[in-house]
N, C-alpha and C positions, 0 to 999 in steps of 0.2 A: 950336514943338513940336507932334506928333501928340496927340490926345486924343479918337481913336477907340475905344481901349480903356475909357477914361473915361465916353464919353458911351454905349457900348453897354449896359455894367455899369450904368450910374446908370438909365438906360431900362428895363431891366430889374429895379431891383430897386420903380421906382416903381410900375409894371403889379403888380408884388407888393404891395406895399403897398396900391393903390387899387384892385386885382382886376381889374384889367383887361389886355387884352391877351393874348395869345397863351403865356400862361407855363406850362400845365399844371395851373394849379390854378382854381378854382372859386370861391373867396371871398376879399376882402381877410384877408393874413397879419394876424396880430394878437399871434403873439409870433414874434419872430424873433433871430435873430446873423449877423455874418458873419465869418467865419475866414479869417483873411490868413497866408499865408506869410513869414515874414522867416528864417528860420530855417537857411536852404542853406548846409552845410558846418559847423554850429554847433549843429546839436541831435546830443541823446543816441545817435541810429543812427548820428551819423559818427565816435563816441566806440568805440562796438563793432565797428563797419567803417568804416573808412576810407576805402573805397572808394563810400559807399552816395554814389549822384548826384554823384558826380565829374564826369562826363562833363556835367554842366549847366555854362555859363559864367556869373556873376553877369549879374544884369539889368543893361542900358545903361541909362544917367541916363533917355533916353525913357521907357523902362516903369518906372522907380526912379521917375518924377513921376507918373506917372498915377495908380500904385499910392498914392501918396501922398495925390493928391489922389483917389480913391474912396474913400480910408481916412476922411480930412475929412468930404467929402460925407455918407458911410455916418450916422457918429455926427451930425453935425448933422440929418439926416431922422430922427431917432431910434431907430435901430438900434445896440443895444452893438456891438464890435468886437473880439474876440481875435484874439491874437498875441504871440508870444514867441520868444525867441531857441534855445530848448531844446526847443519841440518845437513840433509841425508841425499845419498846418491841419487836418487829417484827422484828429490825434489831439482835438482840441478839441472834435469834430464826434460824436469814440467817445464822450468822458465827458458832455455834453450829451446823446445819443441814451438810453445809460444810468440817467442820473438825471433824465430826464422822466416826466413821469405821464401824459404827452399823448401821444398820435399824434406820431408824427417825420416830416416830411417833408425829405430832405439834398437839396440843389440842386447837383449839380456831374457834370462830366462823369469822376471818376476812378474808375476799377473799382478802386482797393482800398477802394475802399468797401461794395465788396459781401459786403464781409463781417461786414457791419453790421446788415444785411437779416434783418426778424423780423416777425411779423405787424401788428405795430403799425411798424412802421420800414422806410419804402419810400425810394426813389431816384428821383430827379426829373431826367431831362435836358433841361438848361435850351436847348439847339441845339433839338428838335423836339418837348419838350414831355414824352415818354416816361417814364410811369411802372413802375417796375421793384419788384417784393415777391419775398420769397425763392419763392413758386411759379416763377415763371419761370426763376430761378437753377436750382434744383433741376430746372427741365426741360432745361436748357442741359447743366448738368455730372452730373447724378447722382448729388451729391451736398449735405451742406446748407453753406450761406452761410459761417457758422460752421468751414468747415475750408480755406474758400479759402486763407488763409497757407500751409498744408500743401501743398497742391499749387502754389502760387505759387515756395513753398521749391526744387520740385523744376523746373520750367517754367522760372524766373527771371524776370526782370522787364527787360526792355532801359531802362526807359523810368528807372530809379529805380537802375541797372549793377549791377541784379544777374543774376550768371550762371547760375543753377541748377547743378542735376546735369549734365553734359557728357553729351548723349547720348540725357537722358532727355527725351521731348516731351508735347507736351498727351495724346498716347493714353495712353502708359505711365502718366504722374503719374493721369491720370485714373482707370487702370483699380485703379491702386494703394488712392487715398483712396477708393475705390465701395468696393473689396473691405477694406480695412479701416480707414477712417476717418483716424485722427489718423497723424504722425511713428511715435509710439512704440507703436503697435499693428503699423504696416508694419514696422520692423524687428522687433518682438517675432514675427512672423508669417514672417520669412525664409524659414521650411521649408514656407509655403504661397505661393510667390509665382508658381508657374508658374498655380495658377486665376489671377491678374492679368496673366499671358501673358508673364512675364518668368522665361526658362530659368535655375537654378541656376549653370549655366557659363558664361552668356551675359558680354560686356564690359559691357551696360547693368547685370545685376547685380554685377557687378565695380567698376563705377564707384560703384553705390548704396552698396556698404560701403564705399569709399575715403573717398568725401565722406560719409558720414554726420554729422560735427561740423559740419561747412558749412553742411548741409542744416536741422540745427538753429538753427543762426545764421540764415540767412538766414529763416527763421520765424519768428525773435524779430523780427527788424528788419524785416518785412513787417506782422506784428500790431500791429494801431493801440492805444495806450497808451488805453483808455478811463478812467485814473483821474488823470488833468492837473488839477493843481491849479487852479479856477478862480477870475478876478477878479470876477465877478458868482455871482449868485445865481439860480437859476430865475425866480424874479420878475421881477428886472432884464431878461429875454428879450422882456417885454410892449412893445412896441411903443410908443414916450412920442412927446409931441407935439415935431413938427421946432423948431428954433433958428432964426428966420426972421433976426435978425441975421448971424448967423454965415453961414448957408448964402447971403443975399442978396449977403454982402462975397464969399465965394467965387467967385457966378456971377459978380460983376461981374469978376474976370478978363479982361485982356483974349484970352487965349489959350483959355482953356473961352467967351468968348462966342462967337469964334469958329466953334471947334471941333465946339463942341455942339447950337449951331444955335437959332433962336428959339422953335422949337415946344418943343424939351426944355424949355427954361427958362421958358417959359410954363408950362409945364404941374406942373413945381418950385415957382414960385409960387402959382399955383392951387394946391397941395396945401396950401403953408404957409398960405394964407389972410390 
């Protein structure tokens, strides 16, 4: 088996843990989670659309083990782990963000996350480091973080099959949420939509009142559920000492010795101590 995925993830979240490394941040983490995916085709957005990430195939056994075994890994370094079949990485990552008293720092490369983004709660891309706060968002779109769903609604989403408004693209949506914020302000505002540059007779307006229900939907199912019932507690986030049994039967694998090479796993046990 490959277990590239494996050993890239576990390398990176040990440079977290022990502060080192090239990850973005500046001091050993000291409370952390990590939010896993199991969920494709079986949480609550494919209950309202049916359609939502269709167009993904399940993971093959290759990424179903790896996934598995980082999940392993994860809690024996002593990092909790969410995950549930109802809903989704991202949304775990909303109710966590929420109910901290701490500065959030999210590690992941998905822009629906940026609409998470608030002065205490920045975005971390783990590929080149890049830290991301709602200033820059708001420099990008011209609007705040907080209404990305809204214009996501109208854009769509290829990446998650959703379609948007037919027609309508990043300028229009954009010029829409600038000039009047949420969903139900742009329609409540129909008879002001040419200042947004969208003509009364035009088919783009034409399409915007067809789809309006859609447009809604697809809004629900874009905004990350920040109130996911969770299995730990803010405390449980503190960072506890690794499982050196556990995690030592694991590396002894023959496929992760392998795989992952003798530096990783030196440097796994030097952690454990």
């Amino acid at each position: 088996r490959s277990v590239n995925g494996v050993r890239g993830y576990l390398s990176y979240l040990l440079n977290l843990l022990r502060g080192e490394g090239d990850t973005g941040l500046d001091a050993p983490v000291r409370f952390c989670a990590a939010a896993f995916d199991e969920s494709l085709n079986s949480c609550w957005r494919n209950e309202r659309y049916p359609d939502y990430k269709a167009n993904r195939p399940p993971a093959d056994d290759n990424i179903a083990y790896q996934l598995a075994r980082a999940r392993e890994l994860t809690v024996q370094l002593g990092v909790p782990v969410l995950a549930d079949l109802a809903y989704e990485a991202d949304d775990f990552i909303a109710t966590l963000a929420r109910k901290s008293r701490r500065p959030v720092t999210m590690i992941s490369r998905d822009k629906d996350l940026q609409q998470l983004l608030a002065p205490d709660v920045r975005l971390l891309d783990p590929k080149d480091g890049t830290l991301r706060g709602p200033q820059a968002f708001v420099a990008e779109f011209g609007f705040e973080p907080a209404r990305f769903p809204d214009y996501q609604a109208f854009v769509g989403d290829s990446v998650d099959n959703i379609p948007g408004i037919r027609g309508v693209g990043p300028k229009a949506a954009g010029a829409l949420i600038r000039r009047f914020g949420d969903l139900e302000s742009v329609y409540a505002g129909q008879a002001a939509w040419t200042e947004a540059g969208i003509k009364p007779s035009s088919k783009m307006a034409e399409r915007l009142l067809a789809d309006r229900e859609q447009a809604f939907l697809f809004r629900e199912i874009l905004r990350l559920d920040d109130k996911v019932p969770l299995p730990i507690t803010l405390a449980d986030t503190r960072v506890r000492p690794p499982v050196p049994e556990g995690l030592r039967a694991s590396l002894a694998d023959g496929q992760l010795q392998d795989g992952l090479g003798r530096s990783l796993i030196g440097a796994m046990e030097a952690y454990v101590g």
